[in-house]
C-alpha positions in Angstrom: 0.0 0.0 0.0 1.1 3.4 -0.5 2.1 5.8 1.8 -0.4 8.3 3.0 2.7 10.8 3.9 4.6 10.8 0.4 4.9 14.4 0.5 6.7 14.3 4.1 9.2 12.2 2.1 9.5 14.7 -0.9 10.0 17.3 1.6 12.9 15.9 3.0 14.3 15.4 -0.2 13.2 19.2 -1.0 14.8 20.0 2.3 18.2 18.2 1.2 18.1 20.4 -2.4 17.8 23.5 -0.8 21.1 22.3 1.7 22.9 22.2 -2.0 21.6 25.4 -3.0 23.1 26.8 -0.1 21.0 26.8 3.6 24.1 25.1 5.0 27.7 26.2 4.7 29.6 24.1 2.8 32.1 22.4 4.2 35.8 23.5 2.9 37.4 21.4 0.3 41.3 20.6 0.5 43.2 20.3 -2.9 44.9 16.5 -2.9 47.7 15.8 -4.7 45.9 12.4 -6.0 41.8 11.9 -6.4 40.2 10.1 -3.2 36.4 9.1 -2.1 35.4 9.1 1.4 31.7 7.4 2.4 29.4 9.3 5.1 26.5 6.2 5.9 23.9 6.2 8.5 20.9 4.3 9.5 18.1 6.0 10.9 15.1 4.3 12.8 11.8 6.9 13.6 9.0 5.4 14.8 6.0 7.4 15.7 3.5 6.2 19.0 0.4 4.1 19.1 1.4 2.0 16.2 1.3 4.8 13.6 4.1 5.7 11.3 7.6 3.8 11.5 10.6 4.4 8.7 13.3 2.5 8.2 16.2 4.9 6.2 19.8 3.9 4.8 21.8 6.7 3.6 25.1 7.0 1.9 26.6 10.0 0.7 29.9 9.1 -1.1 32.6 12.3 -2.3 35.8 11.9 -4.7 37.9 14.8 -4.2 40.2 15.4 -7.2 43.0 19.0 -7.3 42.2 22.1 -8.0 39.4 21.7 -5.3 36.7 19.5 -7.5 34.8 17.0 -6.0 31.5 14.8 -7.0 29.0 14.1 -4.7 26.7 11.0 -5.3 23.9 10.1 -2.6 21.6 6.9 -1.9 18.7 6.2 0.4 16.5 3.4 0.7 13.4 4.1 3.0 11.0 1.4 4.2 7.6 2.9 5.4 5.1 0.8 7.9 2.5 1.6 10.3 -0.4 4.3 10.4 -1.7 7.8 9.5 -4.4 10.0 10.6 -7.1 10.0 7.1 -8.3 13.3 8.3 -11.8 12.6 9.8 -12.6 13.4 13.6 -13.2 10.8 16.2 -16.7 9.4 16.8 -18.2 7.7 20.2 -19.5 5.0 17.7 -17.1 2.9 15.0 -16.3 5.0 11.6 -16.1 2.4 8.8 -14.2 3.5 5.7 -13.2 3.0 2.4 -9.3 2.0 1.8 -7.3 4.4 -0.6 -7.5 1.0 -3.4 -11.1 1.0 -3.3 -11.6 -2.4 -3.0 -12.0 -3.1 0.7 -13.1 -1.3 3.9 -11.1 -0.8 7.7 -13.2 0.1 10.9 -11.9 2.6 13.4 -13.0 1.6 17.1 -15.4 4.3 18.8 -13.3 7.2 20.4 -10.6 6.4 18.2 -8.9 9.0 15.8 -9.7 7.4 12.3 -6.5 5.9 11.3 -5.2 3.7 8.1 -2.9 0.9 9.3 -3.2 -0.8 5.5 0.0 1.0 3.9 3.1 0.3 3.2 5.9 2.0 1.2 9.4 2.0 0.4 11.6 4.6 -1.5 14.2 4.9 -3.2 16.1 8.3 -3.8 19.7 9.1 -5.7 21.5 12.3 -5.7 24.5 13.6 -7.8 26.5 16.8 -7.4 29.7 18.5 -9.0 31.4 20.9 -7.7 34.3 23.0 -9.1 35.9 26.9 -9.2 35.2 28.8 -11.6 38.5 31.3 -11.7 39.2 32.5 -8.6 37.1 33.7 -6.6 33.9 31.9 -8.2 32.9 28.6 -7.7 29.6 26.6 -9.4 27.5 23.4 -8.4 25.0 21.3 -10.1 23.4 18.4 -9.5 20.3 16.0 -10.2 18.0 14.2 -7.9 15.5 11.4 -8.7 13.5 9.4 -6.1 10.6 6.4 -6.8 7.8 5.6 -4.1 5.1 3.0 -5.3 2.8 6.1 -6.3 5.3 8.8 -6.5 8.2 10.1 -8.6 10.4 12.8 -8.5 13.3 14.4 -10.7 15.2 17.5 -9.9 18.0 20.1 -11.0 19.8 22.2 -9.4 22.6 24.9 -9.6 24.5 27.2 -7.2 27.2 29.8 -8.3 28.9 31.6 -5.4 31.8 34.2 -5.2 34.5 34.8 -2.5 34.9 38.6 -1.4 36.7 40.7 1.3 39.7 38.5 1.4 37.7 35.4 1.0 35.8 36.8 4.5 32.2 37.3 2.4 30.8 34.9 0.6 27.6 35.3 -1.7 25.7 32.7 -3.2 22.3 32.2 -5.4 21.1 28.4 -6.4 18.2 27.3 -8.5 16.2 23.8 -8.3 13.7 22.7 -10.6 11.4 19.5 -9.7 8.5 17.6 -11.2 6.7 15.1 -9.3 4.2 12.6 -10.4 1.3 11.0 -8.4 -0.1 7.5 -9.1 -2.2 7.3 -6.4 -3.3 4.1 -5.2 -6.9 3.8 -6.9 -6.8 7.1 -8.4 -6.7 10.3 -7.5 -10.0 11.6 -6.5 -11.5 15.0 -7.5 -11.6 17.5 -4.3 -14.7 17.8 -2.2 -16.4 14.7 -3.4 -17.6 11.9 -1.5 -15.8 9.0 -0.4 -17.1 5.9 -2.8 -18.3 2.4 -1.7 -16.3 -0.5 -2.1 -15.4 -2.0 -5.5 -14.2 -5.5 -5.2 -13.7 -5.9 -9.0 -10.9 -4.5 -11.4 -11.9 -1.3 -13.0 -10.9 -2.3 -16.4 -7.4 -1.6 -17.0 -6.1 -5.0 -15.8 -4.5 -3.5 -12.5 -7.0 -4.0 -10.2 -7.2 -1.0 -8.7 -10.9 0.1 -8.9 -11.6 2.6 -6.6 -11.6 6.4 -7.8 -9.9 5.8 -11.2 -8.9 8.8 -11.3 -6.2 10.4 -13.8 -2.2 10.4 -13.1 -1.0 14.0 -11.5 1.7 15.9 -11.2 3.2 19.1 -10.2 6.2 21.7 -10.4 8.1 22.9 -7.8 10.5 25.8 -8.7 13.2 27.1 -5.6 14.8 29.8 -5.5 17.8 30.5 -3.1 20.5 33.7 -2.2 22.3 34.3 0.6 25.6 35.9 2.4 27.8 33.9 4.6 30.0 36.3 6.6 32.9 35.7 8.5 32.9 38.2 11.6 36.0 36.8 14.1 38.4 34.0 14.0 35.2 32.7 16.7 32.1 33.5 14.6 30.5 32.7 11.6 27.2 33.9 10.4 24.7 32.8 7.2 21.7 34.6 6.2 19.7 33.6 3.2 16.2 34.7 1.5 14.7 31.6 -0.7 11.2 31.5 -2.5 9.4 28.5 -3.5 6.4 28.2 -6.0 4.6 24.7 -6.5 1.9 24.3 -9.0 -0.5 21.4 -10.2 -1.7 18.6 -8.1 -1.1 19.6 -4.4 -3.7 17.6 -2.7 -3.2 14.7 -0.7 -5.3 12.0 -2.2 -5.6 10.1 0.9 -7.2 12.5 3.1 -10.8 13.0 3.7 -13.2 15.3 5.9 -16.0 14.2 8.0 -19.4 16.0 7.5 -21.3 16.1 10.1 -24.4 17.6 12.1 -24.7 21.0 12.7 -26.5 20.7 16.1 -24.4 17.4 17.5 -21.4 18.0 16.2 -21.6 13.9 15.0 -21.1 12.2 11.6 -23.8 11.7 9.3 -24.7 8.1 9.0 -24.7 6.5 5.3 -27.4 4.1 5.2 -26.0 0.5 4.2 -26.1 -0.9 0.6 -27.2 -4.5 1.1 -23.9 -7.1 -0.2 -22.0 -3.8 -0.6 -18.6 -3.1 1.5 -19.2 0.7 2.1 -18.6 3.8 4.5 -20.6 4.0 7.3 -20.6 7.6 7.9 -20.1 10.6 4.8 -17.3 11.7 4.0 -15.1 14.1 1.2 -12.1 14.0 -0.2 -9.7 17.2 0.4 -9.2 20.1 -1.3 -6.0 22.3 -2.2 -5.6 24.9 -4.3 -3.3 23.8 -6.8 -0.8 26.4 -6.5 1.6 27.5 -3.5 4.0 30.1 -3.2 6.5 30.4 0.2 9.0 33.0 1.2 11.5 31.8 4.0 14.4 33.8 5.9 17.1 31.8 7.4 19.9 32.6 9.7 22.7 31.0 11.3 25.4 31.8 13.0 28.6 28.9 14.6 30.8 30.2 17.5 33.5 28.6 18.7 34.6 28.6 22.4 37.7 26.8 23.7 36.8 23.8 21.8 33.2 24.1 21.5 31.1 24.7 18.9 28.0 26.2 19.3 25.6 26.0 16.5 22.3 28.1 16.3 19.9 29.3 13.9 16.4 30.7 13.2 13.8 30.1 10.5 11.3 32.3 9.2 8.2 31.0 6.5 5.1 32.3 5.5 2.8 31.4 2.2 -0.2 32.2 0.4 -2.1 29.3 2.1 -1.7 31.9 5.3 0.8 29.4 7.0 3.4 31.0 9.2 5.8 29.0 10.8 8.6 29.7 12.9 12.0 27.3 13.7 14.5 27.5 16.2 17.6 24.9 16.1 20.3 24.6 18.6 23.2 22.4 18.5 26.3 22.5 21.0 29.4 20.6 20.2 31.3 19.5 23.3 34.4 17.3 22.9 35.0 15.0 25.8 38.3 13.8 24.8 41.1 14.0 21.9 38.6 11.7 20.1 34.9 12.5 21.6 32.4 14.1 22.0 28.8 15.0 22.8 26.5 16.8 20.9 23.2 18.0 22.8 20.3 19.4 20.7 17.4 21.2 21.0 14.7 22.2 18.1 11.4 24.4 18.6 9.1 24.4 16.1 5.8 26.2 15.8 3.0 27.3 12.7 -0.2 28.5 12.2 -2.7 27.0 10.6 -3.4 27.1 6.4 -6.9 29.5 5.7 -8.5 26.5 4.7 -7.7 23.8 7.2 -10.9 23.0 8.8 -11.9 20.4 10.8 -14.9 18.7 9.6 -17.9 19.8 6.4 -21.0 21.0 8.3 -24.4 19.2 6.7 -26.3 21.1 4.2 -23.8 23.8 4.5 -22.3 25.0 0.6 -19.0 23.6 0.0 -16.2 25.4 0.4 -13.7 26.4 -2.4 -10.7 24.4 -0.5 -10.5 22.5 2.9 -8.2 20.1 4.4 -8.3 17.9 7.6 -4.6 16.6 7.1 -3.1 17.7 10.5 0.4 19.2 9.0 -1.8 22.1 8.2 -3.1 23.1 11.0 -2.3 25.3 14.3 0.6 23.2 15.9 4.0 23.4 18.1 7.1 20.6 18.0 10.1 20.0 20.2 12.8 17.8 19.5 15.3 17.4 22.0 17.6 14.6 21.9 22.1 14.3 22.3 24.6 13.1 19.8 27.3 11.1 20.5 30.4 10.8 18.4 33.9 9.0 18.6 36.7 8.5 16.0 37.5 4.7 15.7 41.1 2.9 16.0 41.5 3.1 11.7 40.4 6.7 12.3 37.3 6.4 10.8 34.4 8.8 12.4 31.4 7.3 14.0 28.0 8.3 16.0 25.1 7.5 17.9 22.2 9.8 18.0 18.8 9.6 20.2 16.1 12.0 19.7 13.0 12.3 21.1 10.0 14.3 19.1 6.6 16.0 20.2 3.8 17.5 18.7 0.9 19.4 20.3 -1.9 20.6 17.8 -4.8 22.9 19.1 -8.1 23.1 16.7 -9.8 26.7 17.8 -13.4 25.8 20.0 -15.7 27.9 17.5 -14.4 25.4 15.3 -15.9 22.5 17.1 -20.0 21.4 17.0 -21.6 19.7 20.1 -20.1 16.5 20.9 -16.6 17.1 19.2 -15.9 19.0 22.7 -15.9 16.2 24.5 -13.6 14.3 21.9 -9.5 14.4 21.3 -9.5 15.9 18.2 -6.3 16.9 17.5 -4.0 14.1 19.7 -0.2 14.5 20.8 2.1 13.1 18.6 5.4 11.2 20.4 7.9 9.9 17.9 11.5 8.5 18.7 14.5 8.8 16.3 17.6 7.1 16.7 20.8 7.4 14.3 23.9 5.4 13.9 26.2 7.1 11.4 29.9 5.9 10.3 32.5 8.0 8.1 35.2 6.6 6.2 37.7 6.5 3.3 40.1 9.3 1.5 
């Protein structure tokens, strides 16, 4: 089955695009007298609470230095997705039945329960390539090319940075580009916005893939970013990074596995479906999302590393607001503390924090028009995040780096009370999320 949270995946691999377009500082780059690769690998385990959403993630990132400060870059990860996600709809004192994304068999949530889909499965897989060279200099360029396949996704990217050394090599600007097209194959189809949620159809649909369900067309969308930014030297102690970057997605931006619940305007409950006799169907009403199918985002970045008799103290802020009237806020704090010629711990400390889009809404209201756009999926609405966890790293005998990293991760929504009807006061509509991550990285080669 697919995974209901394919564009939390694209987003990290957004998130790694706009590192090489410069959100990071690159790390320096030593001239050798003959061409060597060194091999950065780690294996990452995050698994969310009460059975919902567990990832399994190998990464490599391999780099071949050659003179005159050149290097290429290649990158693989390999995710495996399990578990459950939230489809949108609110809790209910009686069992929700609904329809599974292939439209071919039904799940029951228990009463009380937030409606989750434990059916899907995914797994990824996601290359990178960079090169990097001077250009003269004072000027140096980077391009690269990313690619990634889910079971109902696919993405290919571009990208290219140019930056330039001033003030004795003490200023450094930069500007990137990155192009991207996704496609969506959603699993039976991708159903239009704001329509209801089908009965079961335990029968192919007539292409031979057995799908049924929604048979609705392949999507896709483009994703243009845009990044400049200054990295400053102030002391021999400090170094600061600012950058400006602007994003602007169009096409298919829904999430095709979401729904609303519609319910009664007095109670506050869903409205029943009456039962089709031999038919596997809903047992309550329910639409599919809404987006609008473009989105444009402006973020502001900082950062700034101090050193202090060995340590390193790394902090920066975040900044992003969009047309959908999200504004979100991020602050990340890392502290590098050696603990011996070849240790040391790394504490760290992230706050995150974001309104919610105009038109996330909890439920449809009965009889009420339909909106232009609305959206249940949580990651739009009014939330805060902490993620607080402590690195460990060690060099090995052969020199070799390695690490250990535990993290811990919460997430408290709020959904406004004029937003609520009747009985949805008395239910958890908007639950804590509790997620562990833990890390185990190992560097070697040159």
């Amino acid at each position: 089955m697919s995974s209901k949270d394919h564009r939390s995946i694209s987003g990290a691999l957004a998130a790694a695009t706009c590192t090489l377009l410069g959100t990071a500082t690159s790390e320096p780059v030593q001239a050798q007298d003959e061409p060597g690769w060194d091999f950065n690998t780690a294996l990452l385990y995050y698994a969310e609470d009460d059975d919902r959403v567990q990832d399994l993630s190998l990464n490599v990132l391999s780099r071949r230095v050659f003179v005159d400060d050149r290097f290429l870059s290649l990158g693989l990860t390999l995710d495996a997705l399990t578990g459950a996600s939230p489809n949108g709809a609110l809790p209910q004192s009686v069992p929700q039945t609904f329809t599974q994304p292939s439209g071919r068999k039904t799940y029951t949530t228990p009463a009380g329960d937030m409606p989750i889909d434990d059916t899907f499965r995914d797994s990824r897989v996601a290359i990178t390539a960079n090169w990097q060279q001077p250009l003269g200099r004072l000027y140096a360029i980077n391009v690269g090319a990313s690619a990634s396949v889910e079971y109902d996704y696919t993405h290919v990217g571009l990208n290219a940075r140019i930056s330039r050394d001033f003030n004795k090599r003490n200023t450094t600007l930069s500007a990137g580009l990155a192009l991207a097209q996704d496609s969506l194959d959603p699993v039976g189809g991708a159903p239009p916005g704001l329509t209801q949620m089908r009965n079961a159809v335990d029968n192919d649909d007539g292409d031979g893939d057995g799908d049924g369900g929604n048979s609705g067309p392949d999507e896709s969308k483009d994703i243009v970013d845009f990044v400049v930014g200054v990295t400053q030297v102030i002391s021999k102690n400090l170094l600061v990074q600012v950058n400006y970057s602007y994003s602007d997605a169009s096409g298919y931006l829904n999430d095709p596995y979401k729904i609303l619940s519609v319910v009664d305007g007095t109670s506050g409950d869903a409205v029943p479906i009456a039962p089709v006799p031999g038919v596997d169907s809903p047992s309550h009403l329910n639409f599919y999302e809404h987006r609008p199918d473009s989105r444009r985002k402006h973020s502001l970045y900082s950062q700034a590393k101090y050193y202090m008799s060995g340590k390193v103290l790394d902090a920066s802020y975040r900044y992003m607001t969009d047309d959908w009237e999200i504004d979100s806020h991020t602050v990340d704090l890392r502290l590098r503390w050696p603990t011996g010629e070849s240790q040391y711990l790394e504490p760290h400390l992230r706050f995150y924090s974001q309104s919610a889009a105009e038109f996330y809404r909890p439920h449809l209201t009965d009889g009420d028009p339909l909106p232009a756009y609305a959206s249940a999926d949580y990651r739009l609405g009014d939330f805060d995040a902490i993620t607080a966890g402590l690195k460990y790293g060690w060099k090995t005998g052969g020199g070799n780096d390695m690490h250990v990293r535990l993290e811990l991760y919460r997430q408290s929504g709020n959904i406004a009370a004029d937003q609520l009807i009747g009985n949805q006061l008395d239910q958890d509509n908007y639950p804590d999320l509790n997620a562990i991550i833990l890390q185990y990285g190992y560097q070697f080669g040159k």
